[in-house]
N, C-alpha and C positions, 0 to 999 in steps of 0.2 A: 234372391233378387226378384224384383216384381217384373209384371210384364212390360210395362213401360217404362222400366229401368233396362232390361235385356234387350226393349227395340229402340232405344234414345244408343245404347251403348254397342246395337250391330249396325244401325245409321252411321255412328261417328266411324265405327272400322272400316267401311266403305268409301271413306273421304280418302282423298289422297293423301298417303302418308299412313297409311292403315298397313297391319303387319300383312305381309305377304306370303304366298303356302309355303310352309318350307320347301326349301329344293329337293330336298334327300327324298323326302316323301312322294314328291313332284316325277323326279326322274323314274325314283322305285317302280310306281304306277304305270308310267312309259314303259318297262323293264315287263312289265306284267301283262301288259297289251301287247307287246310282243310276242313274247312265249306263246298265248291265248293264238297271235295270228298265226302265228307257224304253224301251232298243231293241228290251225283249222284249215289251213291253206296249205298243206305240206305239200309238195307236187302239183299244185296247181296251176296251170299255165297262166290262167289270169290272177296269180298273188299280187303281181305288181301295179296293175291298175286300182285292183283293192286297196292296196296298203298308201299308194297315193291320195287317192280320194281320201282315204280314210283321213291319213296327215294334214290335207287338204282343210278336209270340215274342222279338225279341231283348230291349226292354226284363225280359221277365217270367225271361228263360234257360233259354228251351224249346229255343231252335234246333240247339245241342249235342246235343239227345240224341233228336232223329231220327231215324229211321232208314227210313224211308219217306212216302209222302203221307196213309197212312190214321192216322199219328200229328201230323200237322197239327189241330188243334183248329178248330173253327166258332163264332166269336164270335157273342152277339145281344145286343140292346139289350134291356134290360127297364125299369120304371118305377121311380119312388121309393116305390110301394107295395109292390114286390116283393120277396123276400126273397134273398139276396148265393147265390150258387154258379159252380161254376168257369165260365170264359169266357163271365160275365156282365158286359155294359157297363150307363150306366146315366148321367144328366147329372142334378145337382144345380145348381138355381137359389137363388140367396141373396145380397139388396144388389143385386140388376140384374146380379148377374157367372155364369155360368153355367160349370161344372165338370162335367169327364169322369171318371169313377171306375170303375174294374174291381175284381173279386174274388181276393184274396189267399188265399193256403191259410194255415191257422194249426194246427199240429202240436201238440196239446194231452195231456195225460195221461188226458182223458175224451174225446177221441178226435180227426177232424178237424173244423175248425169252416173257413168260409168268410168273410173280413171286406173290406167296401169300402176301400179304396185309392186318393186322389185321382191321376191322371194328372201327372205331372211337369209342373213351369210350361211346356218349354220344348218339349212335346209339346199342350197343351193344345188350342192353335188347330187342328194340324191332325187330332187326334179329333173336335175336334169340331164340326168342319165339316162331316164327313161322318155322324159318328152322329146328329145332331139328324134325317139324313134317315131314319134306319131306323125302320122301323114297331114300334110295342111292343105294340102286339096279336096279332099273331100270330108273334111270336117267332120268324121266319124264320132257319136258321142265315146265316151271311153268304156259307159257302164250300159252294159245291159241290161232288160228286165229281172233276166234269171239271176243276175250279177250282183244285183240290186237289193235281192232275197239273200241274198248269201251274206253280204255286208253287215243286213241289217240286224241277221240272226247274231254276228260276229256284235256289234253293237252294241244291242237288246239282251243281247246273253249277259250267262255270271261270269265275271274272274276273278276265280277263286284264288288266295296268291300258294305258289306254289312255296315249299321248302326249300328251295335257295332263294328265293324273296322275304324270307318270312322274319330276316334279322333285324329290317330295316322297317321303319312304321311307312304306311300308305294314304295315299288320300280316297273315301269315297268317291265313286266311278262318276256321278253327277258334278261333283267338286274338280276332279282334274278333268271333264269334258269343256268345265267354267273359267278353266285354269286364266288363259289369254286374255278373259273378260275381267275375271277376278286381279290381274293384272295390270288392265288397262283402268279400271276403278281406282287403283292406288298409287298409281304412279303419281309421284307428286313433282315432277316435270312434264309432264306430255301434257299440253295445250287441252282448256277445255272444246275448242273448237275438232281438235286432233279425235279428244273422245267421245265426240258426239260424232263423228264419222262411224266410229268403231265399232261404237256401242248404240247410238239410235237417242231417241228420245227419252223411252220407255224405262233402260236402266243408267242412264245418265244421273250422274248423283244431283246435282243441278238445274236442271234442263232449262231455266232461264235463262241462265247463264251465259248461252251459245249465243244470246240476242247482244249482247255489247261489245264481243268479240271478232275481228275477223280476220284471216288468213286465206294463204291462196294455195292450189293443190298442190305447187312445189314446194310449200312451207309444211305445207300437211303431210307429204308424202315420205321427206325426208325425218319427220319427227317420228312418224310410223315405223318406219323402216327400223331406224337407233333405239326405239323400242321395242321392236321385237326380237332385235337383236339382244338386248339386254336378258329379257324372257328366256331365251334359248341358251345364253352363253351362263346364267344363273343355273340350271339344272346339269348342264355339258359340267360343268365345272365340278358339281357336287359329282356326278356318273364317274369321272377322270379319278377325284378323291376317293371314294369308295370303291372303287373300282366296278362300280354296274354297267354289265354287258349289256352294250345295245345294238349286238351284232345282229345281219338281216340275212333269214338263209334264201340267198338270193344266185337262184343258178345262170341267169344270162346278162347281167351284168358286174362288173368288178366294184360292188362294193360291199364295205363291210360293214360301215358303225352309220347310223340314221343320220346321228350331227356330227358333223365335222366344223369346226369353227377357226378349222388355220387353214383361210381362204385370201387369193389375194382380188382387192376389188377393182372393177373399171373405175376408170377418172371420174363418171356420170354420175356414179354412188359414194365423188369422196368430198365432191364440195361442201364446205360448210355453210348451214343451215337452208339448202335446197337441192331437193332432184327435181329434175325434168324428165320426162316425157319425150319420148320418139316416135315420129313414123319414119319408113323405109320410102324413101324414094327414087324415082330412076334418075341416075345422073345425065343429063340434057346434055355434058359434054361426050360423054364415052356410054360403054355397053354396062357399066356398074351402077352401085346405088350408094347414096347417102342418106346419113339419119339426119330429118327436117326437127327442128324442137317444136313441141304443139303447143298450141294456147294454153297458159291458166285459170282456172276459174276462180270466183271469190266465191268464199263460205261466211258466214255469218252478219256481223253488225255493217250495215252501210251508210250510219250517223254520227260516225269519228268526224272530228272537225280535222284539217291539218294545222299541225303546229304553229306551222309561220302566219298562217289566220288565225290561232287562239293569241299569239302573240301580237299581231297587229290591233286584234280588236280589245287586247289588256292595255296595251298603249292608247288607244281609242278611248278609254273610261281614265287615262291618269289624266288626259289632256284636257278629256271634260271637268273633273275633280277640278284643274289647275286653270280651268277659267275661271271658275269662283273662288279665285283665291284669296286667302286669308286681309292682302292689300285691296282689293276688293269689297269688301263687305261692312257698310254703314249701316245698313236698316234692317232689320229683323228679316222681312221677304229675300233680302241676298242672304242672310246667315241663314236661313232654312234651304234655299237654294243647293248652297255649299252643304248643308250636313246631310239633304238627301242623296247628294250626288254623291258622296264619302260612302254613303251607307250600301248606294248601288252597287258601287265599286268592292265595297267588302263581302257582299251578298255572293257577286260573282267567283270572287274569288275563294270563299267557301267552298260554292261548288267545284271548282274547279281544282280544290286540295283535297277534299273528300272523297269527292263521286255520291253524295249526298243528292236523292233523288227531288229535282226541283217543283216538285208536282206535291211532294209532302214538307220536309224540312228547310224550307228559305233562309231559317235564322236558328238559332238553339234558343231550348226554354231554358232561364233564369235556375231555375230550381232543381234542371237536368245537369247542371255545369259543375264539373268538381275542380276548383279552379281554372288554371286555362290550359290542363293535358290533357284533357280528355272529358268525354259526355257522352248522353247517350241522347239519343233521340230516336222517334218514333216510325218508323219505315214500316209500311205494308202491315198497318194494323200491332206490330212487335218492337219493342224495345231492344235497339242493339248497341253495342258501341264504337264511338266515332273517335280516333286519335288526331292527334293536331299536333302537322310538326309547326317547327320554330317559329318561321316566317306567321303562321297564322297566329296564333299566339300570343305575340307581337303586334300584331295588328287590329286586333281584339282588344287587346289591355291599351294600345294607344286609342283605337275609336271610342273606346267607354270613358276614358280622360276627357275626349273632345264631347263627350255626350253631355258629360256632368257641367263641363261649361258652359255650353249652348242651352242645358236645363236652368243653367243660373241666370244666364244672361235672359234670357228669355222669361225670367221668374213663372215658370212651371213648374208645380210638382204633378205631371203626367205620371204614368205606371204604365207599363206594359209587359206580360209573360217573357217578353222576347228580347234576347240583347240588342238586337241591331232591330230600327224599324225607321217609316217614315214619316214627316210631320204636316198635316195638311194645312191649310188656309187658316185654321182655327186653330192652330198651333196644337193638335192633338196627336197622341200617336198614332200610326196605321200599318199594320202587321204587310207585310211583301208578301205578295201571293205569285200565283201562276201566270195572271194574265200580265199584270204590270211587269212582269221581269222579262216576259218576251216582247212585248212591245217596247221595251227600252232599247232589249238588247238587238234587232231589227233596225230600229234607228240608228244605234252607233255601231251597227257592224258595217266593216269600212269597203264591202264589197257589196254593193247595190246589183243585184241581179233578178233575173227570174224565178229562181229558185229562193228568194229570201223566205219567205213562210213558211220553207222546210227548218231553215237556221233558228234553232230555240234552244232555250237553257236546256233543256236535256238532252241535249248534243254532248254537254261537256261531260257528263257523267260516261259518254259512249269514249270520249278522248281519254278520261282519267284511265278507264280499262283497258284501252286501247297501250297508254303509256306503261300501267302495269303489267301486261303481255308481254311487253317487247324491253322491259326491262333487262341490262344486263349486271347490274354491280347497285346493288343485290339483283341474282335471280331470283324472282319470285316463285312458289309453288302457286299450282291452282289450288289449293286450300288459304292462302295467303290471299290471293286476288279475290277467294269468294269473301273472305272475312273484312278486308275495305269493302267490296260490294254491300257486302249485308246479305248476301245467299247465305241460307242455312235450312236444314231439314230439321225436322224431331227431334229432340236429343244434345240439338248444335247453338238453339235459340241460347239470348242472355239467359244466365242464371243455371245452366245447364255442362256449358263446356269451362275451360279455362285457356284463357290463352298467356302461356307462359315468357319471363321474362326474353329467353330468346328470343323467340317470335316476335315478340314486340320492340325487340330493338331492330328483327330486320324490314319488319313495316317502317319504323321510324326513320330509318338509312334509306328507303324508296321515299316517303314524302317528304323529307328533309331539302335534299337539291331542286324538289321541282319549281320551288319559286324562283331561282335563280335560272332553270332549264327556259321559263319562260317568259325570264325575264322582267318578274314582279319589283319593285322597290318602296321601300316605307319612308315617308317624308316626317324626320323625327323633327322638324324646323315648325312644323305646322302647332305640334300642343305649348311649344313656348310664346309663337307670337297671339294665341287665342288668348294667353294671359294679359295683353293689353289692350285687350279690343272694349273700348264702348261706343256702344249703338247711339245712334242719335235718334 
């Protein structure tokens, strides 16, 4: 394999839906860092702050990018009246069930924000066995300098695997420190929005991607959560199977195994698809407290149009279509009227079935169209491919019927690269660009405000992804969302990957309904009465 065969083909592993570390290997390793902690920590008063922290870094994907002990973080406990910042712990009571939460980094366009984050189920017990002990008044860090050294040597050090680990294969120490990250890159349900939380910019497979999407931190939070639960309950599961001990020689606390995953949870962590956020506050009626729910924030895209405005402003272009209608039209200037307005209207709705970027592809080239399933067109310099459900299809094969009339009656033999275009004064054709598609669409958007100059065709492209996100019948993976987007790294461009029949029948099961979601319809009345029109 060449080299640009090995990095097109560790790109693609990295997409979501890329194989996962095995567990067996996964837990083994955990099995091996244990053993390592005990013998290095045997009697030590402070093991438990260690071994916290330690579990701490790797859940959270600090541990990779150490590089000494003074970038070791010092956890502390704070209260429910407190307010969330980095390597802040913090135990939420609710229903008699008491929960561990830490502070999540949230990378916002108005800056960094810090949000709670319940502790995975199958991490629960053992945070919080020992956080209930930390004092929250005075905010003691957890780890000392000397503490710090000690850690890091634990770390930094070899783990050699011993001879009752030796039956099961392992992962290099770098690789399971990457475990979470390596996890959260392949998860082919977790929200690209969810992984650019997790994982940052830097190793986000995508990183454009975060720009069309958006979510709020109760959507994010609870997606996190179900995913690292997944993370955990995947290795718990393999440990149970093989029987790998992940006992902790733990002398002032009662417990025994790291993960425990038969936990029962508060109401707050069972709603589906959101958690919220509490602060403690004092009850105004009596001497107790209540949990207040706190604001959510928005992450990512802020150029989703809403629905019931994309459907108003499609209604808006049938109405314009349907003043120049067919009964209508004597003179050449009304019949080009009508077939600009037809073309508008199709233009739109390309975009608006695609997510085809309206800055590049307005129209398809002629000679890119392989019949009317599919094509490719040109996006960001690269050739990718574009599917077309039904409804479009349809409506292509009927605008091309009314093209070849309108070219007859008009007696032109015009040409153009482009199937749909405009006919100016001189009856020529003229390709749809950038500027004329938003000054149209400005004009017949049916809500006149301040903000109209924001409202442009490239809104719809933020809606399309928006509708693909929140899809539910088909759920989409985020390998699916980026493959309509047209996001692709090295390796993933046309001509490179394959996107096999199932995949493409569950793309087709998402853009199939959306004409009807938004309430598109094809007037099949229009190519029979074109057949009796003569111009005077």
């Amino acid at each position: 394999m060449g080299i640009n065969a090995a990095i097109a083909k560790n790109n693609r592993k990295k997409n979501s839906g890329g194989i996962a570390p095995d567990p067996l290997h996964v837990v083994n390793t955990l099995q091996i860092a244990i053993i390592h902690f005990n013998r290095l920590f045997h009697g030590s008063e402070d093991k438990e702050p260690l071994l916290i922290t330690f579990i701490y870094l790797w859940m959270t994907q600090q541990l990779d990018g150490l590089t000494a002990a003074e970038d070791i973080p010092s956890l502390s406990r704070v209260t429910g009246t407190d307010g969330c910042d980095k390597h802040r712990l913090r135990i939420i009571n609710t229903n008699g069930i008491s929960w561990v939460e830490y502070a999540q980094c949230y990378s916002t366009s108005t800056g960094v924000d810090w949000q709670w984050q319940p502790i995975p189920s199958a991490l629960n017990h053992f945070f919080y066995h020992y956080v209930k002990t930390l004092i929250t008044t005075a905010q003691k860090p957890l780890l000392s300098v000397a503490l710090k050294q000690q850690l890091w040597r634990f770390i930094n050090g070899s783990w050699k695997t011993p001879t009752s680990c030796a039956q099961y294969g392992r992962l290099r120490k770098d690789v399971f420190f990457r475990y979470f990250t390596i996890m959260t890159q392949r998860s082919p349900y977790l929200s690209t929005t969810a992984k650019s939380i997790l994982l940052g910019d830097k190793t986000l497979h995508h990183h454009s991607a975060t720009a069309y999407q958006r979510e709020n931190s109760d959507q994010i939070r609870s997606k996190i959560f179900k995913a690292h639960n997944a993370y955990l309950e995947r290795i718990a599961q393999a440990g149970s199977r093989y029987r790998i001990n992940l006992a902790l020689d733990n002398a002032r606390h009662p417990l025994s195994l790291l993960l425990d995953t038969k936990v029962t949870l508060p109401t707050y962590l069972t709603t589906t698809g959101k958690i919220v956020a509490f602060e403690r506050r004092k009850n105004p009626n009596d001497h107790g407290y209540q949990y207040v729910e706190l604001p959510t924030i928005w992450v990512g895209s802020k150029r989703a149009l809403a629905i019931d405005d994309v459907r108003t402003f499609f209604l808006a272009l049938d109405h314009n279509v349907k003043q120049h209608t067919v009964d209508k039209i004597g003179t050449k200037p009304q019949l080009k009227a009508y077939y600009n307005a037809l073309t508008y209207q199709l233009a739109f709705q390309f975009l608006m079935l695609t997510g085809a970027r309206a800055t590049h592809a307005i129209s398809l080239e002629t000679r890119r169209c392989y019949g009317t399933l599919q094509s490719t067109l040109s996006d960001k310099g690269r050739y990718r491919t574009l599917y077309l459900c039904d409804y479009l299809q349809q409506a292509i094969t009927h605008y091309l019927a009314i093209q070849q009339h309108l070219l007859t009656q008009l007696g032109s033999n015009a040409s153009s690269p482009f199937l749909w275009f405009l006919f100016d004064e001189n009856n020529q054709p003229q390709p749809l660009n950038a500027r004329c598609m938003r000054q149209f669409m400005q004009q017949h958007w049916p809500y006149q405000s301040n903000n109209i100059k924001n409202i442009v065709p490239y809104c719809l492209r933020h809606t399309f992804a928006q509708l693909a996100l929140t899809s539910t019948d088909p759920q989409l993976t985020t390998q699916h969302i980026d493959r309509l987007m047209g996001h692709s790294s090295f390796g993933e461009h046309l001509g490179s990957d394959q996107c096999f029949p199932t995949n493409k029948k569950i793309l087709l099961q998402f853009l199939d309904p959306l004409p009807k979601q938004l309430y598109f319809s094809l007037d099949r009345t229009t190519l029979f009465s074109f057949s009796h029109i003569h111009l005077l």
